[in-house]
C-alpha positions as CSV (number, residue, x, y, z in Angstrom):
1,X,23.6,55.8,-5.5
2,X,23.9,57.0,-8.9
3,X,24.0,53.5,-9.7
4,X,20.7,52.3,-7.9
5,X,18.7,55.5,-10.0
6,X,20.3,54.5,-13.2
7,X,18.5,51.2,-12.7
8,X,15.6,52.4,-11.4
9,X,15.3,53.9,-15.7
10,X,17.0,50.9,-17.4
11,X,14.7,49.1,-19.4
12,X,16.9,45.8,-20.6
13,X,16.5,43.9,-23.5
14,X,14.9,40.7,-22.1
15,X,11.8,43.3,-21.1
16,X,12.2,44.6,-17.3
17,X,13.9,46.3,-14.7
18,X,16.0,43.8,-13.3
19,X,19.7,42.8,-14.6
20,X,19.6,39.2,-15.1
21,X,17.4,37.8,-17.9
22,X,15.2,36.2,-14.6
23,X,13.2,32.7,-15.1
24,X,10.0,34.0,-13.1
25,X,9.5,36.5,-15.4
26,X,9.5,34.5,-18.8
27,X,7.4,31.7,-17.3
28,X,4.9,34.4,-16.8
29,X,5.1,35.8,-20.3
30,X,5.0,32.2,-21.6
31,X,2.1,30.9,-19.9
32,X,-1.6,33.1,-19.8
33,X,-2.0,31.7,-16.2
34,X,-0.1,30.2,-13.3
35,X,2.1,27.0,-13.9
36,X,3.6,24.8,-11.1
37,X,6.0,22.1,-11.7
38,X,5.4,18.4,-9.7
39,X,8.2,16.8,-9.3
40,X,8.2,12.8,-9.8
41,X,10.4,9.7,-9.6
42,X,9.3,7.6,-12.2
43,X,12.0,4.8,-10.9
44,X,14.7,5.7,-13.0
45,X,18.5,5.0,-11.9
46,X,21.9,6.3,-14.0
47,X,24.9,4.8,-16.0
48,X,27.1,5.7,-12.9
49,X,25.1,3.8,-10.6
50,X,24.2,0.4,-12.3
51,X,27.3,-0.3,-13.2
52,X,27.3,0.4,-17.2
53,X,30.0,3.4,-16.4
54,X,30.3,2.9,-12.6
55,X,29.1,2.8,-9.0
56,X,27.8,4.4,-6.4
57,X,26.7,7.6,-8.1
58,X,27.8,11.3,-8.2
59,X,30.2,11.9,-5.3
60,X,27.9,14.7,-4.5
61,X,24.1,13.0,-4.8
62,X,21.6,12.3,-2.5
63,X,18.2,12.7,-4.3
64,X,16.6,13.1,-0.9
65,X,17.8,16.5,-1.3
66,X,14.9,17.6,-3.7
67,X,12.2,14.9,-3.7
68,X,9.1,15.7,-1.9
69,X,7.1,14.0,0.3
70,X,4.7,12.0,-2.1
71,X,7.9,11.3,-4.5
72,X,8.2,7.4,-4.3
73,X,9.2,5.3,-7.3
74,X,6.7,2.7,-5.8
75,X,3.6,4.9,-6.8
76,X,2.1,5.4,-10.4
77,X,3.1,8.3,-12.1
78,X,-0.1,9.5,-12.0
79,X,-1.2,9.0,-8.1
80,X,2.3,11.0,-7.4
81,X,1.0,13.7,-9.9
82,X,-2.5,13.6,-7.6
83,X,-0.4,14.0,-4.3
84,X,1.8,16.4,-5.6
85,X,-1.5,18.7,-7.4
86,X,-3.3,18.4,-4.0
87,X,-0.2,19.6,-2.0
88,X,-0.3,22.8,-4.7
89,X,-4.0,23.4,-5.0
90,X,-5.6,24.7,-2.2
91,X,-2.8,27.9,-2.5
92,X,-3.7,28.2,-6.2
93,X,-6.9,26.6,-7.5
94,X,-6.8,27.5,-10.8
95,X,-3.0,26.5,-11.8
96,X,-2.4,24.2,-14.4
97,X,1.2,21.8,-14.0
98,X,4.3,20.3,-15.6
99,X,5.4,16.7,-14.4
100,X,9.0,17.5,-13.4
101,X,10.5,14.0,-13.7
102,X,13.6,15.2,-11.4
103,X,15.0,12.2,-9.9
104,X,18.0,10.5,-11.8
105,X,18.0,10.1,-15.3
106,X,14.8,10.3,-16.9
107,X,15.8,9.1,-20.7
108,X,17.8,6.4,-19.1
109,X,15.4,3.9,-20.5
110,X,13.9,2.3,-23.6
111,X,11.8,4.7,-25.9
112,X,8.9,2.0,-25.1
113,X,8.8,2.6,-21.4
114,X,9.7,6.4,-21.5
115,X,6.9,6.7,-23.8
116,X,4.7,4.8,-22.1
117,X,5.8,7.1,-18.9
118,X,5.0,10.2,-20.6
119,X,2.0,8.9,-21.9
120,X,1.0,8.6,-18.4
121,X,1.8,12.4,-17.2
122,X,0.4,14.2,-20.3
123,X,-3.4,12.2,-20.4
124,X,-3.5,13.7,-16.8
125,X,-6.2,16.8,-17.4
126,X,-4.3,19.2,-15.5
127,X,-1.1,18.6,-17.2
128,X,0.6,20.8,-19.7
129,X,3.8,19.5,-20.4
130,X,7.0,17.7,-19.4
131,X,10.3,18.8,-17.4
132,X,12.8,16.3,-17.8
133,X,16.0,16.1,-16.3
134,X,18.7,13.6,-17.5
135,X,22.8,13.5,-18.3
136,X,24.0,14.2,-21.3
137,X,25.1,10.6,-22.2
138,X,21.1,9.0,-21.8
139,X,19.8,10.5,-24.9
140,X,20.0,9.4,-28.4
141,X,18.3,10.8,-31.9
142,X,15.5,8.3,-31.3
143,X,14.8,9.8,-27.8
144,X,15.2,13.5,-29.2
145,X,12.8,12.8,-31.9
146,X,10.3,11.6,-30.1
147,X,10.2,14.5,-27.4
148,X,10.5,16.9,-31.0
149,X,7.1,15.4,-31.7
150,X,6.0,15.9,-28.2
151,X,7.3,19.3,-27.9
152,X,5.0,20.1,-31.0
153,X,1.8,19.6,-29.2
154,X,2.8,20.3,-25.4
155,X,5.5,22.4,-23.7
156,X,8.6,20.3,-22.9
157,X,12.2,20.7,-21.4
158,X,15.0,18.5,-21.4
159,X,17.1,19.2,-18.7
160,X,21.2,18.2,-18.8
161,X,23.5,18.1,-15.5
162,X,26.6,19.4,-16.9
163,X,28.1,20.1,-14.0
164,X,31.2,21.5,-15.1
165,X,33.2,22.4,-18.4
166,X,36.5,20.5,-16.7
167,X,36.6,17.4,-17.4
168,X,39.3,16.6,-14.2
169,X,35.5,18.0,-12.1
170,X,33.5,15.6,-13.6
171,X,35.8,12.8,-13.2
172,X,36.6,13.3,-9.7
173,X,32.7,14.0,-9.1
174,X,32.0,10.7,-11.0
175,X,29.9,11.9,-13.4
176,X,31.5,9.1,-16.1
177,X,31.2,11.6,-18.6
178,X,32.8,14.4,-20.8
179,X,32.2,17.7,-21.0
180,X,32.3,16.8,-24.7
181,X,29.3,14.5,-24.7
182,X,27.3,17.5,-23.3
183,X,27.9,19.6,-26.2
184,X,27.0,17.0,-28.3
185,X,23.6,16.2,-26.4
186,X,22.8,20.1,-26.3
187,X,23.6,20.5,-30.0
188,X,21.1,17.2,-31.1
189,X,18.7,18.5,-28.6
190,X,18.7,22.6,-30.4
191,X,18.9,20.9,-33.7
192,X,15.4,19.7,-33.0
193,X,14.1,22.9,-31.3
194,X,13.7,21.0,-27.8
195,X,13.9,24.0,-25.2
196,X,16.9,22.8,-23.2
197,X,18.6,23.6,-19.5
198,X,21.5,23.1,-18.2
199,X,22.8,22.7,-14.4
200,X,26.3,24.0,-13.8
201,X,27.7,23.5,-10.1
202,X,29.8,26.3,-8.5
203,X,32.4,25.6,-6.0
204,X,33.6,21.8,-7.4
205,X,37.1,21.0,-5.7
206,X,39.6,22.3,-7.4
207,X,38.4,24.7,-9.6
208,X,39.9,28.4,-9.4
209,X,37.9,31.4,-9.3
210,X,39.0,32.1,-12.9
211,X,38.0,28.9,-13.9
212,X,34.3,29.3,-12.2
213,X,33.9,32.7,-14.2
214,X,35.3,31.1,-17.3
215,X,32.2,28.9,-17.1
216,X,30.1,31.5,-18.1
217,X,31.9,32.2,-21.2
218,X,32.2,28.5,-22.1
219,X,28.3,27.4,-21.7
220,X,27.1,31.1,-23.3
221,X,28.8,29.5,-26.9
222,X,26.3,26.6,-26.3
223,X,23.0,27.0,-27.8
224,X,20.7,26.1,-24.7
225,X,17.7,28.0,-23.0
226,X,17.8,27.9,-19.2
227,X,20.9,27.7,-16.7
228,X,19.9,26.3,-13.1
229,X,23.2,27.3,-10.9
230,X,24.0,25.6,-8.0
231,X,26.3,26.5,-5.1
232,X,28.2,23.0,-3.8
233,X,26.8,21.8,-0.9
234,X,27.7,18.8,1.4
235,X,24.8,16.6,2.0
236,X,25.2,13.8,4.6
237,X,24.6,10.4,3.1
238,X,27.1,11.4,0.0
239,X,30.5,9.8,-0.9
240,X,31.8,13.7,-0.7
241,X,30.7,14.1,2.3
242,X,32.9,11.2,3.6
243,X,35.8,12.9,1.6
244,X,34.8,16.5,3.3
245,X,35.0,14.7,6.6
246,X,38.9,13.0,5.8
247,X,40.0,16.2,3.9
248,X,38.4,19.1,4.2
249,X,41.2,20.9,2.7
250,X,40.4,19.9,-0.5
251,X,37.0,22.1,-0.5
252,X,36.4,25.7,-0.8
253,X,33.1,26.1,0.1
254,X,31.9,29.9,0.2
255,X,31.0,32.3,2.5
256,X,27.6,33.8,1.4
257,X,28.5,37.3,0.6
258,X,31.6,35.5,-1.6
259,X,29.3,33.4,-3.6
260,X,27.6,36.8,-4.5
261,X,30.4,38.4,-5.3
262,X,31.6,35.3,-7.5
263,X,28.1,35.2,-9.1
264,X,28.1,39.2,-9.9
265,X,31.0,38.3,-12.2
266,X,29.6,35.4,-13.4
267,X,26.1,36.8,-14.7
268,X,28.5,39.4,-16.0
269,X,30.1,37.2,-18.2
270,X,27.6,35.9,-19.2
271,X,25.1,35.4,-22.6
272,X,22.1,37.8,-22.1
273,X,20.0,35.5,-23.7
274,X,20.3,32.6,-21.5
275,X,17.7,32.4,-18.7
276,X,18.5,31.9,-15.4
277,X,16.4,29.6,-13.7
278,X,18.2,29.5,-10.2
279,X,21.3,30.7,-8.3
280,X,22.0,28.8,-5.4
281,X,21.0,25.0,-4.3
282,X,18.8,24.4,-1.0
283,X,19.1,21.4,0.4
284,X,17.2,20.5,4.0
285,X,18.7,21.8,6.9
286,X,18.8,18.0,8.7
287,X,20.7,16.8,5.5
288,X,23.0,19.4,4.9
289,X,26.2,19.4,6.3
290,X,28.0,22.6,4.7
291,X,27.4,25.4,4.1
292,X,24.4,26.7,5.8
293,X,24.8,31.0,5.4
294,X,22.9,30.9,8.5
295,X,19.9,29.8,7.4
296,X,19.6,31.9,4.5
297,X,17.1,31.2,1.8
298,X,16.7,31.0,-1.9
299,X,14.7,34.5,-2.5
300,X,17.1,36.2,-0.1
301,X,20.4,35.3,-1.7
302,X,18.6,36.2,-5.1
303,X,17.5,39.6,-3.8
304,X,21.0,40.3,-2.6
305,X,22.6,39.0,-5.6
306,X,20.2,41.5,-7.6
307,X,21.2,44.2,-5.6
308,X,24.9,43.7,-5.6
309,X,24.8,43.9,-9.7
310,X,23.3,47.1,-9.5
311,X,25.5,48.6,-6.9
312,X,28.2,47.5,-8.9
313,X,27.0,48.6,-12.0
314,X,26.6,45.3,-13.4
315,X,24.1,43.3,-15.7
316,X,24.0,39.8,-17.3
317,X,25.8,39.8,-20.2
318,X,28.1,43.3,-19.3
319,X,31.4,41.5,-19.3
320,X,30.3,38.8,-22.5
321,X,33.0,39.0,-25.7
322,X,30.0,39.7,-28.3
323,X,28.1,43.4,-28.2
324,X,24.9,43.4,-25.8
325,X,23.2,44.9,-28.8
326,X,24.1,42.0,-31.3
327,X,23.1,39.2,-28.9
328,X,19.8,40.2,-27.6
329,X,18.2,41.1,-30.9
């Protein structure tokens, strides 16, 4: 209780009320009106798939997890952009959008074609900018000075799946890269003043609870934006599903109210200035195999999450090696 009315006073440093330095509410501050991200597949494939690094993919991938409806590679990136805007529209008419290229890796191509891609999503009129998720090994200076330029004129993101900080995860995931190589990409990508995220996964085989805490310190010495979090999830259709099937020992998937608990120490450990963009994963209930929390969703798992660091007297950033003070001025 004493807890709960403390909060209800506590101002924090990124500007509100509530103990996590939350996405929602910077997107608001940044933006004068409402801005919806469209998600496209522009076609792209990755390293680990085409056989430069490897096959078959991420152990853990099925991008029918995320894409809409109107997402097919098929379609120009501007009638997906039209389908997608429609879908939006009628709930907000006045909105303006980011093309969220989402599927694979998005600078996994000559600068010719990715410009020629971009191009094509920023002449639309209801377009503001560019979301762009890739892997840390698919960009190069070229690449990073081109979207420098870009970012100059429009709002863009480059978004890295790092995954992990353990370089056993990412090769038993597949990844076919180093935790190394993300530093790297993060550092060329700040150098530049590209707004960056980053994707961690929580729950990899393997990894100890220490370990999944000691995340949080790791990526909070990285100078990146945004953190999208992501509980593991089996998805049918996926190599680890197969491996879930033959050895399910191997996996510790959690429980919903241990996830929260595990993410309570995990915002505590972590940089106040890093946004967090998302806690959890949410996959569709006829592709996901484990585990479903009973059909909880996104916004519930946040709200409980929220209210578990202030029963606990926690905040982001509590529990991080540097002072609060020093880090959020």
């Amino acid at each position: 209780m004493e807890n709960l009315k403390l909060a209800e006073k506590t101002i924090y440093p990124w500007g509100h009320k509530r103990p996590f330095n939350d996405y929602s509410s910077y997107f608001k501050e940044k933006f004068t009106e409402r801005v919806q991200k469209v998600a496209i597949d522009a076609g792209f494939t990755c390293p680990n798939r085409d056989g430069s690094k490897g096959r078959g993919g991420c152990t853990y991938c099925n991008n029918d997890t995320f894409n809409p409806f109107y997402c097919l590679p098929s379609k120009s990136v501007t009638q997906q952009l039209n389908e997608g805007i429609a879908f939006f529209e009628p709930k907000y008419k006045t909105q303006q959008y980011l093309c969220y290229f989402q599927a694979y890796s998005n600078t996994y191509g000559s600068l010719d074609v990715l410009k020629k891609i971009w191009t094509e999503a920023l002449s639309h009129h209801k377009v503001i900018g560019l979301v762009i998720g890739t892997r840390p090994d698919c960009v190069n200076e070229e690449i990073l000075d081109y979207l420098a330029e870009l970012s100059k004129k429009y709002y863009v993101v480059l978004e890295y799946g790092v995954e992990s900080t353990l370089n056993r995860s990412l090769e038993f995931i597949n990844r076919c890269h180093t935790y190394e190589e993300s530093i790297h990409a993060i550092q060329m990508a700040s150098d530049r003043g590209i707004e960056t995220g980053i994707h961690i996964i929580m729950g990899l085989p393997g990894e100890s609870r220490a370990e999944l805490i000691q995340h949080a310190a790791t990526i909070s010495e990285l100078p990146f934006k945004m953190l999208k979090i992501h509980h593991l999830q089996i998805i049918k259709g996926t190599i680890m599903a197969k491996q879930y099937a033959e050895n399910p020992e191997l996996f510790n998937l959690f429980e919903a109210d241990d996830y929260i608990d595990l993410i309570v120490e995990f915002v505590a450990n972590l940089n106040p200035k890093i946004i967090i963009e998302r806690f959890i994963s949410e996959s569709p209930s006829d592709l996901l195999i484990a585990p479903k929390w009973n059909g909880l969703k996104n916004f519930e798992i946040v709200d409980r999450i929220e209210k578990r660091l202030i029963e606990t007297g926690n905040w982001q950033g509590k529990k991080y090696q540097n002072t609060f003070e020093e880090l959020v001025k």
